[in-house]
C-alpha positions in Angstrom: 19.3 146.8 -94.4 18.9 146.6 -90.8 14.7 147.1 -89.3 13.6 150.7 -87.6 13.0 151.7 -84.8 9.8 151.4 -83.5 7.7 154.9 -83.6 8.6 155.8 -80.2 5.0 157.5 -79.7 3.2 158.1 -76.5 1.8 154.7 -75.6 -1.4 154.1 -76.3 -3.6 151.2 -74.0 -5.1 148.3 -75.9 -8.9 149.3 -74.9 -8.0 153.0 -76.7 -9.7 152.0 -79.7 -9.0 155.5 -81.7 -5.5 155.0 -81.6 -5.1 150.7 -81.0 -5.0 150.1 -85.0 -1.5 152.2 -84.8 -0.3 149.9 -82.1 -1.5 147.2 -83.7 0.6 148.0 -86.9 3.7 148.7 -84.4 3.0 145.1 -83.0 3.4 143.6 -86.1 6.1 146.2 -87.6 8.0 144.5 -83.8 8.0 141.4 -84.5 8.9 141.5 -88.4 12.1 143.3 -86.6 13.0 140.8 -84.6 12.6 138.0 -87.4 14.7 140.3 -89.4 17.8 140.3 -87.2 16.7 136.5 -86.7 17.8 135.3 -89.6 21.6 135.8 -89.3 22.3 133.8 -85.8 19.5 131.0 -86.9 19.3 130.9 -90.5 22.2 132.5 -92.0 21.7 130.5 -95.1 18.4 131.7 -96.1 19.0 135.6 -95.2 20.0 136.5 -98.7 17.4 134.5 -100.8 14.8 136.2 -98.2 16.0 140.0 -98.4 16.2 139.3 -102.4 12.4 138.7 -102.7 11.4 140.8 -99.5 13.3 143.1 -97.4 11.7 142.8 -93.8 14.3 145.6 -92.6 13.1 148.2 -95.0 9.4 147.2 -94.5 9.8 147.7 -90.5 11.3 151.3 -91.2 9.0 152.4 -92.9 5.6 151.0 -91.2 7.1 152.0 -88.2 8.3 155.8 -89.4 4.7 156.0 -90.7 3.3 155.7 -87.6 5.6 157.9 -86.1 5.0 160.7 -88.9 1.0 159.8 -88.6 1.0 160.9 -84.8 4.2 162.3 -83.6 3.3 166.2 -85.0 -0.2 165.8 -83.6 1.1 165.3 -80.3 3.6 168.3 -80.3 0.3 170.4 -81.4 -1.9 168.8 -79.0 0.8 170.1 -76.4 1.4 173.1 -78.0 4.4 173.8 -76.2 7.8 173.2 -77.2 9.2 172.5 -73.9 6.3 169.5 -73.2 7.1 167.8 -76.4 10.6 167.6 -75.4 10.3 166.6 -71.7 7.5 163.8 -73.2 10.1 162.7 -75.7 13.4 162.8 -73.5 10.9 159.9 -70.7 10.1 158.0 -73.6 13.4 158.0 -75.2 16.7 157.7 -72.8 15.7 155.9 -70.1 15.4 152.7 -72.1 18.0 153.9 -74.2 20.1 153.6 -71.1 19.3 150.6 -70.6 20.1 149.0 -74.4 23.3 150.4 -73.9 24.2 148.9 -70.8 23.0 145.6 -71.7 25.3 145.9 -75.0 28.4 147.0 -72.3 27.3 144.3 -70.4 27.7 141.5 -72.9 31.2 143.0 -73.8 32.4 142.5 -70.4 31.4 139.0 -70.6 33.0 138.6 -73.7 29.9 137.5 -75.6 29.9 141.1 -77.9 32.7 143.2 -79.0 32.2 146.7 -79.3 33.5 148.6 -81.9 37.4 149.6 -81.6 36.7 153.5 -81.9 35.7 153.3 -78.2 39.5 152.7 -77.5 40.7 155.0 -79.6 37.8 157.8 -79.8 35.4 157.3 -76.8 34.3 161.0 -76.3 33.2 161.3 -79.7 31.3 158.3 -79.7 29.6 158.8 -75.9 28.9 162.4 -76.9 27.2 161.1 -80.0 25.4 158.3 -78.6 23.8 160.9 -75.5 22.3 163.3 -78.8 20.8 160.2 -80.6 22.6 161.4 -83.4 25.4 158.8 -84.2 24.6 157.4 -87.1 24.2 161.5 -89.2 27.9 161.7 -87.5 29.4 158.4 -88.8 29.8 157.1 -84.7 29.3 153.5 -84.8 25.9 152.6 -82.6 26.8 150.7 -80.1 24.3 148.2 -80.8 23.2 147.8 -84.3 19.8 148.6 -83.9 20.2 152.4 -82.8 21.0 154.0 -85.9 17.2 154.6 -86.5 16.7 157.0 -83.4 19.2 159.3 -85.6 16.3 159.3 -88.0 13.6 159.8 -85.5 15.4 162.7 -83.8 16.4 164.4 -87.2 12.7 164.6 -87.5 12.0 165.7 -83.8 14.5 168.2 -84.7 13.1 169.4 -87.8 9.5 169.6 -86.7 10.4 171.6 -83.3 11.8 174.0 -85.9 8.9 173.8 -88.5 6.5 174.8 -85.6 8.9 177.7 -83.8 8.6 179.1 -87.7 5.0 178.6 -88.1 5.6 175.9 -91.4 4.9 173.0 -89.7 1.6 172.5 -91.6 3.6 172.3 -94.7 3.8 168.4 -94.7 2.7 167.6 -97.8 5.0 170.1 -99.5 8.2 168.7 -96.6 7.6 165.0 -97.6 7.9 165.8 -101.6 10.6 167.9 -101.0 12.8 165.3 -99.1 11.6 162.4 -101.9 12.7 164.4 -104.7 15.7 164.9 -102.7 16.2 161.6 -102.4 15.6 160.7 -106.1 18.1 164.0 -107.4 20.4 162.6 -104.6 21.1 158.8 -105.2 24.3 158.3 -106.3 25.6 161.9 -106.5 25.3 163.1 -102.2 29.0 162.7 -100.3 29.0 160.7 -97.3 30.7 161.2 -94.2 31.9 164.4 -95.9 32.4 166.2 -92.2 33.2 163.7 -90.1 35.6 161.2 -92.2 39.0 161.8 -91.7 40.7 161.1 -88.1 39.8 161.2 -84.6 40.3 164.8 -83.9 38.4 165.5 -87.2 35.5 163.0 -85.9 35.5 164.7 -82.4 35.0 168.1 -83.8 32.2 168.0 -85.9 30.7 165.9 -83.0 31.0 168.6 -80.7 30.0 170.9 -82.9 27.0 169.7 -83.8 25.6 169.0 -80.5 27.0 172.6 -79.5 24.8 174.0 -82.2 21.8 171.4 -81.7 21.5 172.4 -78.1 22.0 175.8 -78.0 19.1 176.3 -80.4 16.9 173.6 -79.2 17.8 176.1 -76.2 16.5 179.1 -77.4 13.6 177.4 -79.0 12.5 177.0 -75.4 13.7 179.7 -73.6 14.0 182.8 -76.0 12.2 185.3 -77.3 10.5 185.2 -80.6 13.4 186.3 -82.9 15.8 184.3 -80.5 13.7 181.5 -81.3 13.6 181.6 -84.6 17.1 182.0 -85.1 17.5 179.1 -82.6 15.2 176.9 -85.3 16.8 178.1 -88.5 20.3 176.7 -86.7 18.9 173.8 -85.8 16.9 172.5 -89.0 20.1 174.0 -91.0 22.6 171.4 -89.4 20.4 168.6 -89.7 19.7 169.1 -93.1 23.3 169.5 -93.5 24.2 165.9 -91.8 21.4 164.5 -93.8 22.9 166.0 -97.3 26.1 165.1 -97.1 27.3 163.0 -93.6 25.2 159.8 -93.5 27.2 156.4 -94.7 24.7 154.1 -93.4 22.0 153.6 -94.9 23.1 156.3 -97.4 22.4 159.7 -98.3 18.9 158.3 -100.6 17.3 156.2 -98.0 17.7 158.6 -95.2 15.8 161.6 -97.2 13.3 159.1 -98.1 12.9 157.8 -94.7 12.2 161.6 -93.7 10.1 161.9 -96.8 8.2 158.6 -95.5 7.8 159.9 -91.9 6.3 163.9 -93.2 4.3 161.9 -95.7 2.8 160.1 -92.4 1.9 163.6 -90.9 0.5 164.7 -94.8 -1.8 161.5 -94.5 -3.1 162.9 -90.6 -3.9 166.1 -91.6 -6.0 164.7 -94.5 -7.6 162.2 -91.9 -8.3 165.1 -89.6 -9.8 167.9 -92.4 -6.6 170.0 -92.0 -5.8 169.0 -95.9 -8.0 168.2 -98.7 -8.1 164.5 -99.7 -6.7 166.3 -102.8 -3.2 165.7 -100.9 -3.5 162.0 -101.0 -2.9 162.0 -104.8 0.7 164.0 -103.9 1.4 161.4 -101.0 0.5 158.7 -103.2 4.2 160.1 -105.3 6.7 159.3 -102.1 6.2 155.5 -102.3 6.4 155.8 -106.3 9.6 157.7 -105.7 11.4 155.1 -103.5 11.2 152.4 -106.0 13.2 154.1 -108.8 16.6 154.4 -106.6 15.8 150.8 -105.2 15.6 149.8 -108.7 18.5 147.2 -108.3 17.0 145.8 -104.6 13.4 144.0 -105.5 13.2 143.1 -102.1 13.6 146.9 -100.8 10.5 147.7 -103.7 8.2 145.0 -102.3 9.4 145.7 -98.9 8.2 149.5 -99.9 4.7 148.9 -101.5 4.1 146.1 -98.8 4.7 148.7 -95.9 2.5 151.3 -97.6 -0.2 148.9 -98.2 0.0 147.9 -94.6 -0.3 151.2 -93.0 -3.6 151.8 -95.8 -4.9 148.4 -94.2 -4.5 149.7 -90.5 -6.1 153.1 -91.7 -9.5 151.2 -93.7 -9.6 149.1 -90.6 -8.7 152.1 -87.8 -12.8 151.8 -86.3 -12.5 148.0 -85.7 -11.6 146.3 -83.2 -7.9 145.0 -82.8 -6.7 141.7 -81.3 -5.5 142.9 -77.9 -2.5 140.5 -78.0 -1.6 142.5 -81.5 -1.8 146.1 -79.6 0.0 145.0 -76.5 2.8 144.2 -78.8 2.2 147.8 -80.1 2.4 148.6 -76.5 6.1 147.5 -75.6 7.4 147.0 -79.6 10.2 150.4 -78.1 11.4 147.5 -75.7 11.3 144.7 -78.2 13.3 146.5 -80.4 16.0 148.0 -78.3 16.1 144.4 -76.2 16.0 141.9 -78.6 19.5 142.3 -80.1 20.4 141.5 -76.5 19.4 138.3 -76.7 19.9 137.4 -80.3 23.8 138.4 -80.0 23.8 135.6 -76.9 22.2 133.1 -79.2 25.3 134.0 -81.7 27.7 133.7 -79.1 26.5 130.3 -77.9 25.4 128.9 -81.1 28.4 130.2 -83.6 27.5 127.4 -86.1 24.0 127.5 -86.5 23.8 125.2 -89.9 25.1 122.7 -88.1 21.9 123.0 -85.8 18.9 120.5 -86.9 16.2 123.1 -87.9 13.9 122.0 -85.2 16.0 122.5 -82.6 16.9 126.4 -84.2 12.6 126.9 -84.3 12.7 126.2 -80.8 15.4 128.4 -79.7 13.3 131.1 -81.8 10.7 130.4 -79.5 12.6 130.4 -76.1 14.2 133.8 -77.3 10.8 135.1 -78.5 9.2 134.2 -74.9 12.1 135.7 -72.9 11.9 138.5 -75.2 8.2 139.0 -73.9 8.9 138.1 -70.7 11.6 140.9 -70.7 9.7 143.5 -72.3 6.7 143.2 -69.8 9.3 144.0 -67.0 11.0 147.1 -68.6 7.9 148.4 -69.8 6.5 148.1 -65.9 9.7 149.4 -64.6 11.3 151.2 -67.0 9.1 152.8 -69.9 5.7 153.6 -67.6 7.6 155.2 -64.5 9.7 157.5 -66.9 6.4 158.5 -68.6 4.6 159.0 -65.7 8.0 161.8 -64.8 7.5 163.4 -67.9 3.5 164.0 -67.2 3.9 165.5 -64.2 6.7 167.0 -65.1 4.9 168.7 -67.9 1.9 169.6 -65.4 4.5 171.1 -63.1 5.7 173.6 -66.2 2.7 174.9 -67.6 -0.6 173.2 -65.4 -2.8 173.9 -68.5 
């Protein structure tokens, strides 16, 4: 199970204290990542015994989908517009998107990465998919591993955009058990890749199709009138809940409903935080973790990994009016470039270093360390000239739209 995506939230600064415990557990969630895909170019013999007692993959999804489900909906009714949730999200999302992706073309021109061989044979399905974030609910190979969580996190963009163009987007207690037991009814019976398996015409179709239908009523969610925007979110929620049911492969039809259970359980957990919900709620929330361990009964490491991410984000919610470490929240800060970037350098470190047992373990702990510092080093600059430019578009941007 490969880590999340970090929440890819408006950024918050490190003297914020209302929001620095979420960045705080984004900071940590980053760097739990990065040990994660760690293991296999430094320590490929302990990976198995480690994801056997405690899966650091399925613990960084879900702290960081949490987060995202804790503050993501409260942003898009904060804004109250449609149109300014997506601008905010399109300069927080592809512009260092862009850049992952070239880095990852990059290393294949050198020679140190190969990219998978459907870009020979079936490049404008997987461009096309890759631009909608989509890939991984239309069985297109990320181009770096790492990706195939934005699927998740724009599935649920998606879905809420057309939750709040209906007027049910304050259903999320109701949403999160209704994707859990989903996932629980689902395990083992779901199809996968039931659309897009097949060829590369077959592949290309649904592929267009998808984003055809995805953008046209994203379209008329922003544009239309009120019964063109309705039918605009009813298209829109109905495909994704389509690709969810029956086209994921990886990681399967059961964790992906859970990790949209997960995300609308974060959003059931703010509206009990803010009043919006009883604390009655809590006692239905507490039932999405306790459904995730009964299909992950063969995986103890994916249980612990569960109850250990849950426990976390309850330890950054008791502790939410203290003060966090500012090194911790910074990490919070740039943890959407340390976890697109840090494959980058860990797929060198396999290139260079193709026998890493043969490594004294010293020397491997101090590689960590030069990669971890370059890492940082690299994420200070993107997040200067990458992340805060594009964010600072998107405000004005916004302002320019609708001043108010």
């Amino acid at each position: 199970m490969l880590p999340a995506s970090p929440s890819v939230v408006e950024p918050v600064s490190p003297r914020a204290g209302r929001l620095a415990w979420l960045d705080a557990l984004r900071g940590l969630a980053a760097m739990v990542v990065v040990f994660e895909h760690a293991l296999e170019p430094l320590w490929p013999e302990a990976r198995t015994s480690v994801k056997a007692v405690f899966d650091p993959g399925w613990y960084g999804v879900l702290v960081f989908f949490l987060v995202s489900g804790y503050i993501v909906p409260a942003s898009l009714e904060r804004l109250g517009s449609v149109r300014a949730f997506w601008i905010s999200r399109f300069f927080r999302l592809w512009p260092l998107f862009t850049v992952c992706v070239a880095g990852m073309l990059l290393l294949a021109a050198l020679g140190w990465d190969g990219l998978h061989i459907w870009w020979d044979t079936r490049p404008a399905a997987m461009a096309l998919g890759h631009a909608g974030m989509l890939q991984n609910l239309l069985y297109v190979p990320n181009v770096a591993n790492v990706l195939w969580t934005l699927s998740y996190e724009m599935a649920f963009y998606l879905l809420l955009t057309a939750m709040f163009t209906l007027g049910v987007h304050r259903r999320s207690t109701a949403t999160a058990l209704a994707f859990a037991a989903a996932a629980v009814l689902g395990a083992g019976l779901l199809p996968v890749t039931l659309l897009s398996a097949g060829g590369a015409s077959r592949m290309l179709t649904v592929v267009v199709v998808v984003t055809a239908v995805v953008a046209a009523g994203l379209a008329a969610m922003l544009r239309g009138g009120r019964r063109v925007r309705q039918a605009g979110a009813v298209a829109v929620a109905g495909t994704i809940l389509l690709l969810l049911a029956v086209n994921q492969s990886y990681p399967g039809p059961w964790q992906g409903l859970f990790i949209l259970a997960t995300m609308f359980a974060g959003t059931a957990l703010h509206r009990v935080e803010t009043g919006e919900l009883g604390r009655g709620h809590l006692v239905w929330v507490a039932l999405i973790p306790l459904a995730g361990l009964w299909p992950a009964r063969d995986e103890p490491g994916v249980q612990v990994a569960i109850v250990a991410a849950w426990l976390t984000f309850a330890a950054g919610t008791a502790l939410r009016h203290r003060t966090m470490p500012s090194w911790l929240t910074w990490l919070g800060l740039v943890s959407y470039s340390i976890y697109l970037l840090h494959p980058l350098l860990l797929e060198s470190v396999e290139f260079f270093l193709p026998e890493p047992s043969d490594v004294p373990l010293p020397a491997r702990l101090a590689l960590l360390a030069a990669v971890c510092a370059a890492l940082l080093g690299l994420c200070a600059l993107t997040w200067r000239w990458v992340e805060m430019p594009a964010q600072r578009l998107g405000r004005r941007l916004i302002h320019r739209t609708d001043p108010s």
